[in-house]
C-alpha positions as CSV (number, residue, x, y, z in Angstrom):
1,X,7.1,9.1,-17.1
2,X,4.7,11.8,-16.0
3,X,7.1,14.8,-15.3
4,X,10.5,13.6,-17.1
5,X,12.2,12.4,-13.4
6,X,12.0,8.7,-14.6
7,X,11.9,8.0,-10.7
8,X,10.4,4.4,-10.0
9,X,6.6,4.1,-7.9
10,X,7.9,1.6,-5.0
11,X,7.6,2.5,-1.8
12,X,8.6,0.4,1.0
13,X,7.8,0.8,4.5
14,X,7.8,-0.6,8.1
15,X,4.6,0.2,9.7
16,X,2.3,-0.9,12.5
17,X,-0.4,0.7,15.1
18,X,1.1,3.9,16.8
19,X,-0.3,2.3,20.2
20,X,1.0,-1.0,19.4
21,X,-1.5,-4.0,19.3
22,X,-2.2,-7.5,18.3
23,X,-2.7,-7.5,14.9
24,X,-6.1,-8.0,13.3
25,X,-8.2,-7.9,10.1
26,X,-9.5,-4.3,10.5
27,X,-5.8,-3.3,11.4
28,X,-4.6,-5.3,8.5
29,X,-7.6,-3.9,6.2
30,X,-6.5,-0.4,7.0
31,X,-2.5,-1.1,6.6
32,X,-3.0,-1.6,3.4
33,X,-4.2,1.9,2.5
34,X,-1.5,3.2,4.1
35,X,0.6,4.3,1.3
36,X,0.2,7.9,-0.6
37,X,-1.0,7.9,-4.0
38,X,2.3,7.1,-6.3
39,X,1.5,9.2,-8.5
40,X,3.4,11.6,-6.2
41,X,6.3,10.2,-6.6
42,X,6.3,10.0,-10.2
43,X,5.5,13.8,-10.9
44,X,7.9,14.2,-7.4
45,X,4.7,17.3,-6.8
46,X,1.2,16.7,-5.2
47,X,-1.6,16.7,-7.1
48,X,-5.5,16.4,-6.4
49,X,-5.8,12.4,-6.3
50,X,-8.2,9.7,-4.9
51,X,-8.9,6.6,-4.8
52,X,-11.9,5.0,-7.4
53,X,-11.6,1.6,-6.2
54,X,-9.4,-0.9,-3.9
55,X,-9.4,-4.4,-3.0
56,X,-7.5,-5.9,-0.2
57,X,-6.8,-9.8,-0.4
58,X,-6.3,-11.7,3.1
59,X,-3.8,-14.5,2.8
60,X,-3.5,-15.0,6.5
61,X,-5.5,-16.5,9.0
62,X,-6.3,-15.5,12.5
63,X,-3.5,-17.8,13.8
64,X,-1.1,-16.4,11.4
65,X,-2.1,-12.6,12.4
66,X,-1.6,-14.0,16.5
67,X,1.5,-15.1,15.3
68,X,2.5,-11.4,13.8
69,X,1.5,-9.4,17.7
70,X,2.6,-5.9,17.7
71,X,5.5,-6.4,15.3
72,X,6.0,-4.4,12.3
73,X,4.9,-5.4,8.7
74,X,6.8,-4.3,6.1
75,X,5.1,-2.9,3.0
76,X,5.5,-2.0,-0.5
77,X,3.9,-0.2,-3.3
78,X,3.9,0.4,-6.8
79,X,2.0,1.2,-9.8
80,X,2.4,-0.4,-13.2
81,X,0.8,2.1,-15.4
82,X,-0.2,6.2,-15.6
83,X,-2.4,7.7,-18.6
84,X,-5.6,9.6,-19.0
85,X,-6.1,10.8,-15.3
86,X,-5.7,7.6,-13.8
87,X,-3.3,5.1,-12.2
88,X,-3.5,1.4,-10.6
89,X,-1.4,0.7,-7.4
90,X,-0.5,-2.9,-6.3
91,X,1.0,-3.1,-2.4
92,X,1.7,-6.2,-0.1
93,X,2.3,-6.5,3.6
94,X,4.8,-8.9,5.1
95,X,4.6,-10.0,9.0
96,X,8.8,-9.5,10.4
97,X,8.6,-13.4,9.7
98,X,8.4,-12.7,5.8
99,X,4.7,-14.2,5.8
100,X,2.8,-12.5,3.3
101,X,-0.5,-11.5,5.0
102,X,-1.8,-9.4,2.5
103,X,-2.4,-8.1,-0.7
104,X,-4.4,-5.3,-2.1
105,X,-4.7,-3.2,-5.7
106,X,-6.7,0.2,-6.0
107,X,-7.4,2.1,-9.2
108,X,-6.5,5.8,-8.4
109,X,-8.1,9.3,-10.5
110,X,-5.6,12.3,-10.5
111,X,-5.8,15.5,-11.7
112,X,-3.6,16.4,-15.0
């Protein structure tokens, strides 16, 4: 716990393009940065906060994103651990079919 609230980091989320498109890998790519930094939520305040590193994994393929369209994708967040100025963050992204398409995990600096 960062500020005492014992609040959980998941987020979850419906998202897509605001001008609704077939999905693709830059799309995708970008979805997956979509969440704010949980360390937010935890200290339930902003703070200064940016990402060091992130890697998205791909487990669909371009039939699988055809498949998807315009539709939604449900996401979700969380980090496992907070200490010395820095947090990881794990998120997924589910098609409305419950395919997962893809996965990513960033390492994240904050300010104390």
């Amino acid at each position: 716990m960062l500020d005492g609230s014992g609040q959980d980091s998941v987020t979850q989320l419906w998202v897509r393009d605001d001008r609704p498109r077939a999905l693709d890998f830059p799309a995708l790519a970008a979805m997956a940065d979509v969440f704010y930094p949980r360390v937010w939520l935890r200290r339930a305040t902003r703070v200064p906060a940016g990402t060091v590193s992130i890697t998205t994994y791909f487990h669909a393929d371009s039939r699988q994103l055809a498949q998807s369209g315009a539709g939604y994708l449900l996401g979700q967040a969380r980090a496992q651990a907070f200490r010395n100025g820095f947090f990881d963050q794990t998120a997924q992204l589910w098609n409305e079919a419950g395919t997962l398409l893809a996965t990513s995990t960033q390492m994240v600096y904050y300010k104390e």
